[in-house]
C-alpha positions in Angstrom: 1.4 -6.4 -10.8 -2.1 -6.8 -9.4 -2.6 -9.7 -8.6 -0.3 -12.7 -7.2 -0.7 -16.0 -8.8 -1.5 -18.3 -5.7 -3.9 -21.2 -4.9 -4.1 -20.0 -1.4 -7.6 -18.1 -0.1 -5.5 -15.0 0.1 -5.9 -11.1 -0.6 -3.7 -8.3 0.0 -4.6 -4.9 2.0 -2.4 -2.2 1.0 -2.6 1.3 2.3 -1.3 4.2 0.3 0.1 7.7 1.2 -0.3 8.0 5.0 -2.6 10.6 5.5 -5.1 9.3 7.5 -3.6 8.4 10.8 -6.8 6.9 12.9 -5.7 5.7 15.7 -8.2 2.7 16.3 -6.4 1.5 13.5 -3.8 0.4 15.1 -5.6 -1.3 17.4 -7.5 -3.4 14.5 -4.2 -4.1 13.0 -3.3 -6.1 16.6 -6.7 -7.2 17.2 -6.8 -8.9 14.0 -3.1 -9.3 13.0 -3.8 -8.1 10.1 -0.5 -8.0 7.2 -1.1 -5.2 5.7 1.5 -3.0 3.7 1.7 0.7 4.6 2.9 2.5 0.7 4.4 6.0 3.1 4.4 9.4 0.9 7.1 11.6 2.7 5.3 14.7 2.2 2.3 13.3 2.7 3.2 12.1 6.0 5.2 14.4 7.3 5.4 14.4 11.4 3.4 11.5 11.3 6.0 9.0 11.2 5.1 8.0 14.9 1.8 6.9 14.0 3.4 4.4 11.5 6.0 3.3 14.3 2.9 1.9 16.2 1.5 0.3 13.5 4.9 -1.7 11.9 5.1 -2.4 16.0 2.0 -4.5 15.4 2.8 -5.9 12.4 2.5 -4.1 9.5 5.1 -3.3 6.7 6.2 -0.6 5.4 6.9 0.5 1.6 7.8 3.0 -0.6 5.3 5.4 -2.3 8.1 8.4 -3.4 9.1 11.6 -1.6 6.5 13.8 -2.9 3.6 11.5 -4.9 4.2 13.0 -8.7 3.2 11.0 -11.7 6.5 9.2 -12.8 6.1 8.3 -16.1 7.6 10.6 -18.4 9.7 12.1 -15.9 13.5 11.8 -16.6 15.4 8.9 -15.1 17.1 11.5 -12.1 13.6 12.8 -10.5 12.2 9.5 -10.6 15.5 7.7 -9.0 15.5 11.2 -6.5 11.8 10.5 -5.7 12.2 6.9 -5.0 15.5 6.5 -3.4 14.8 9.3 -1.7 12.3 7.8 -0.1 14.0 4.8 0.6 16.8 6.9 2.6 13.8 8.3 4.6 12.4 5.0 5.4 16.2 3.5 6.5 16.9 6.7 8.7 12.9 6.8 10.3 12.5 2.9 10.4 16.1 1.0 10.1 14.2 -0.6 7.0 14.9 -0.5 3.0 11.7 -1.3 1.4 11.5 -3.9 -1.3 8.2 -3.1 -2.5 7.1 -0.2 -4.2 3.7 1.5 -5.8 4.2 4.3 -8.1 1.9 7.1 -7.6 -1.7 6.9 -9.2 -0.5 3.7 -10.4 1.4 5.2 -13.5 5.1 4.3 -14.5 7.3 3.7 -17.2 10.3 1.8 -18.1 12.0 4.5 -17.0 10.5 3.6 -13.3 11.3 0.6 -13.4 14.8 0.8 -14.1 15.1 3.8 -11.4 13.0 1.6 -9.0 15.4 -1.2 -9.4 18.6 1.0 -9.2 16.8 1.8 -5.6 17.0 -1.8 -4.3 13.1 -2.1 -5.1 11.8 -5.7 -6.1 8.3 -5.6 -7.2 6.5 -2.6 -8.3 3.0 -2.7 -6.9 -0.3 -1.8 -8.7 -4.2 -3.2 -7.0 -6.7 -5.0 -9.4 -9.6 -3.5 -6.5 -9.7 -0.3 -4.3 -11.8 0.2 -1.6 -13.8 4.1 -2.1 -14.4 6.5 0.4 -18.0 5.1 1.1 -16.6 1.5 1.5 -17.4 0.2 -2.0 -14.8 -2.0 -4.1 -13.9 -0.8 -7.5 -12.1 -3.1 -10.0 -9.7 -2.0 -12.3 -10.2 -5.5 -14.2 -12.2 -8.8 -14.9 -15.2 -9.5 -12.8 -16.3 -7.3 -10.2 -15.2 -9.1 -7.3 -12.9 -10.0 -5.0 -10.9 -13.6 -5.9 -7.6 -15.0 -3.9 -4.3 -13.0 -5.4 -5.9 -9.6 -5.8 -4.4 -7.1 -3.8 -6.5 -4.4 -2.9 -5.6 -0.6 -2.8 -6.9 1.5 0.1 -5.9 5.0 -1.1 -6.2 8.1 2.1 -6.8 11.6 2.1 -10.2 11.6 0.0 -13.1 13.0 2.4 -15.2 9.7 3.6 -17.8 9.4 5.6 -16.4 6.2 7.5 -13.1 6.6 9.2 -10.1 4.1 7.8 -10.6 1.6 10.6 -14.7 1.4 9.5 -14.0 1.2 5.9 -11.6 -1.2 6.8 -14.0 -3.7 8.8 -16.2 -3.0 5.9 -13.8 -4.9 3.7 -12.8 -7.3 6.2 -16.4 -8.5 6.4 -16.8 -8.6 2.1 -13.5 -10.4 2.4 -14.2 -13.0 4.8 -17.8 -13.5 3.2 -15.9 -14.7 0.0 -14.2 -17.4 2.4 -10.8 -15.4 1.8 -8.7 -14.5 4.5 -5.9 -11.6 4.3 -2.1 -12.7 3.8 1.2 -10.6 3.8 1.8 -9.7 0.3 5.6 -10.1 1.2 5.7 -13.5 1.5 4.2 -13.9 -1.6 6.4 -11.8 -3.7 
C-alpha cells in the first residue's frame, strides 16, 4: 500500500535504511513530535543502532526493511523469510520490539514476500505514493503530483544531497503544512 484510505488531514513520513544518522534530527523529531516510521536496513545501519535508540526515545517507530536490502522478488521463499525474519530478530534483541510493518527494498516484492513477510509476524507491507529527493523535491509514483491526506511519503538515505535529512525534512514539513495537512503515525492507521 501507498496510501491509507482516511478522511483525516493526514500524511505519513517514513524513513528508509538508516544511513544517515544527523543528529539534529532527533531533536526535530522531539521538537515537533513528529510520528515518523524508521524502515532499519541491518547492514546498512550497522553500529548505528544508538542513534535510532534516541530517536524511538522521542517517538518514532521502528520497522523492518531486511537484513541486507536485496530485491525480493524472485528470490526463493528461504532468503526472503532469512532476510526479513532476520531482521525482525535483530530488531527484538536491539529494541525489545517485533515490527509489524514492513517495506521491501526498492519497493519490489512478490507473492512470495508476502507470504515470507507474513510467516515473520509482519502486517502490512509498505510501499510510498511520494518520495522526497536529495534536493528536497517530491516525486510521485502516481496520480497528481501532489501531496493529498493518506499518502505516505518515502524519505530514502544514503544518496549524496546537498541538505542534511533534518533540512530536507523541514522542507517537507513546510510543503506539508502548506496543503493544511498535518503528519500522523502511520501505525494507528494500519
Amino acid at each position: 500500500m501507498d496510501h491509507v484510505r482516511t478522511r483525516d488531514r493526514v500524511v505519513f513520513l517514513t524513513y528508509d535504511d538508516g544511513a544517515e544518522r544527523d543528529p539534529r534530527f532527533v531533536g526535530l523529531v522531539r521538537e515537533r513530535r513528529l510520528p515518523v516510521s524508521m524502515f532499519l536496513t541491518d547492514s546498512v545501519v550497522g553500529p548505528g543502532y544508538g542513534h535510532f535508540a534516541r530517536l524511538r526515545a522521542v517517538g518514532a517507530s521502528i520497522q523492518n526493511h531486511t537484513l541486507d536490502h536485496p530485491a525480493l522478488r524472485g528470490l526463493p521463499y528461504a532468503g526472503q523469510r532469512a532476510e526479513i525474519c532476520g531482521q525482525q530478530h535483530k530488531l527484538r534483541s536491539r529494541f525489545g520490539i517485533r515490527p509489524r510493518l514492513f517495506r521491501p527494498p526498492y519497493g519490489t516484492y512478490d507473492t512470495t514476500t508476502l507470504r515470507a513477510a507474513a510467516d515473520c509476524g509482519i502486517r502490512a507491507v509498505v510501499l510510498w505514493r511520494a518520495s522526497l529527493e536529495a534536493d528536497g523535491a517530491l516525486t510521485y509514483t502516481r496520480g497528481k503530483p501532489a501531496l493529498r491526506p493518506g499518502d505516505i511519503v518515502s524519505v530514502p538515505s544514503g544518496e549524496p544531497a546537498s541538505l542534511t535529512l533534518t533540512e530536507r525534512t523541514e522542507r517537507l514539513l513546510r510543503a506539508i503544512e502548506g496543503r493544511g495537512l498535518r503528519v500522523g503515525r502511520l501505525e494507528n492507521y494500519l
